[in-house]
N, C-alpha and C positions, 0 to 999 in steps of 0.2 A: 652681865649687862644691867640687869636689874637692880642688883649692889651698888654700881657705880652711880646710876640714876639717884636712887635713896639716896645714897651721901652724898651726891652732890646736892639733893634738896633739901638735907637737914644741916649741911653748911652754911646753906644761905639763912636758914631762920636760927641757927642758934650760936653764933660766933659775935664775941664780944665787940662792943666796939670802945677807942679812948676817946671819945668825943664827952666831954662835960655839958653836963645840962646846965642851962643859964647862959653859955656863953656866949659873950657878945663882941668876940672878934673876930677879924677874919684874917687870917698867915697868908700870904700868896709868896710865901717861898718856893721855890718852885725849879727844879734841874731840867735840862734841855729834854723837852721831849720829842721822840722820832714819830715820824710822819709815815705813811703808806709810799708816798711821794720823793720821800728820802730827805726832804728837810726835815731841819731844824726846827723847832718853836723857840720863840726868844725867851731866853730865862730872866724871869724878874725878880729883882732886887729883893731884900729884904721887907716886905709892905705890912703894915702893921693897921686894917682898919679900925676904926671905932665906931661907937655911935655920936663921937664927937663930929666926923666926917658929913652924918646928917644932919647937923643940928638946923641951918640955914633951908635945905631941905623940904618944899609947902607939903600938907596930907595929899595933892593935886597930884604934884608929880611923881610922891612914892606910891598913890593904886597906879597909876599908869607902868611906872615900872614893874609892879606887882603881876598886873593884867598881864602884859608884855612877856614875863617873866614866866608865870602860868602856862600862855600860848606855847611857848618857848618850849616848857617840859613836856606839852601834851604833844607835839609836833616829834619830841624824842622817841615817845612811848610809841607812835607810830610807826619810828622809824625813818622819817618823811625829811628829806634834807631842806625840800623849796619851802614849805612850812615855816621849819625852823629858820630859815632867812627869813621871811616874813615877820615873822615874830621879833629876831635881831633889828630887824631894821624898823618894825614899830615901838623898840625900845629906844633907839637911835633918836626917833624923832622925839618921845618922852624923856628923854634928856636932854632937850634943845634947851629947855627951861630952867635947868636943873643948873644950878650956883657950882660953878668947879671946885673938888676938892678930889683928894687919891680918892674916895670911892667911886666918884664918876667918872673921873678918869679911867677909872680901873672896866667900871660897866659900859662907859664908851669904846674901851680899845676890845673888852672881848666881845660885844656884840657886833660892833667893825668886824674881827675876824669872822665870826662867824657867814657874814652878811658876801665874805668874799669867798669862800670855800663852799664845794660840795661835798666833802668829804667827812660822812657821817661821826666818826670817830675824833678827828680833830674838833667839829663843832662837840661833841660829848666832852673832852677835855676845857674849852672853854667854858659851858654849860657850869660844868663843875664850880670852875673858878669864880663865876657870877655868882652862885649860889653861894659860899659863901659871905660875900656881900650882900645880897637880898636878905639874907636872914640875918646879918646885923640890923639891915635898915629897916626889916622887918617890927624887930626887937626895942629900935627906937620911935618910929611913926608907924602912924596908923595909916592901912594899907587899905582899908576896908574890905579886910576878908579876916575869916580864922585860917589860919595856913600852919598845916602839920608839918614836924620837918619830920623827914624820915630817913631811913638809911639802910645800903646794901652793904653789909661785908666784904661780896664776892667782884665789886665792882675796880676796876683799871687795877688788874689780875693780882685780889685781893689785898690791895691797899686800901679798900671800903671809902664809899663818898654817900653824900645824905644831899637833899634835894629839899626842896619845899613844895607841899600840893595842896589846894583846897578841898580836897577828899580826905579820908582816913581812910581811903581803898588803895592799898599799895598800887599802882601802874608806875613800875622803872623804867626811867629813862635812859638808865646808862645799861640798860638791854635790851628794851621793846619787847616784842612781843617772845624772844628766846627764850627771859625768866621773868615773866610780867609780873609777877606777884612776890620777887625776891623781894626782900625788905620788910624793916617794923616801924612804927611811930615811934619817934624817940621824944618830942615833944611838943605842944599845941601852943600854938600863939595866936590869942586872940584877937579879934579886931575891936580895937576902941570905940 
């Protein structure tokens, strides 16, 4: 039992990841994912964001999606489903403002999902998919934070997903309090 514990702790901190440093895109390719529930998630197209996505974009409305966004990850860390609606739906409304383009579209429909589900695991799958985007839009405007992106290996059964936090103190979202501290900085992005 003690063996298994160890390596499963020294998986999480020392498994490589392909994520490049700099990058400033976000893939939402993405195959049907199953549900607790037994649905489906709709699979979306081939989407290819940029930071051209935010160019129209004010500094106003990317802290608020940042803020938003934050709320969003620390409501994971807990655990906490009603939360992390909370947070979706004050992204919802920080996108009222925000000029349409695929990235809002993209952070409108999955904080929608989320806002409609209790179901902790399907909002962590969304969660995911945001985050990609935020750390483009991150990468293009100033958010008014420094926000580490970080990343678990061991996370949606080891296909590894990265997050953004205004800490450099790992708390994973996509485990709560199970493996709070899996995860490393992979990189710092300033705020302007």
């Amino acid at each position: 039992m003690f063996f298994l514990l160890v390596s499963f702790a020294m998986a999480c901190g020392n498994k490589s990841t392909d994520a490049t440093e700099g990058e400033t895109v976000s893939d939402h390719s993405h195959e049907e994912m199953d549900h607790a529930d037994g649905e489906k998630a709709e699979a979306s197209a081939d989407v290819i964001v940029t930071a051209e996505d935010f160019k129209n974009l004010s500094e106003k409305v990317a802290a608020g999606i940042a803020d938003s966004y934050l709320q969003l990850k620390d409501a994971l860390v807990a655990s906490d489903a009603g939360k992390s609606k909370e947070a979706a739906s004050s992204m919802l409304s920080a996108l009222e403002d925000a000029e349409t383009s695929m990235a809002v579209k993209n952070l409108k429909e999955d904080a929608q999902q989320i806002v409609e589900t209790d179901e902790l695991e399907h909002i962590r799958e969304r969660f995911d998919r945001m985050s990609k985007d935020v750390y483009v839009m991150a990468k293009a405007k100033n958010t008014g934070h420094t926000l580490y992106k970080q990343y678990c290996p061991m996370a949606f059964d080891n296909q590894g997903a990265f997050w953004l936090s205004s800490s450099e103190e790992i708390r994973n979202p996509y485990f709560g309090d199970k493996m709070l501290k899996c995860g490393k900085v992979q990189e710092t992005i300033a705020a302007n």
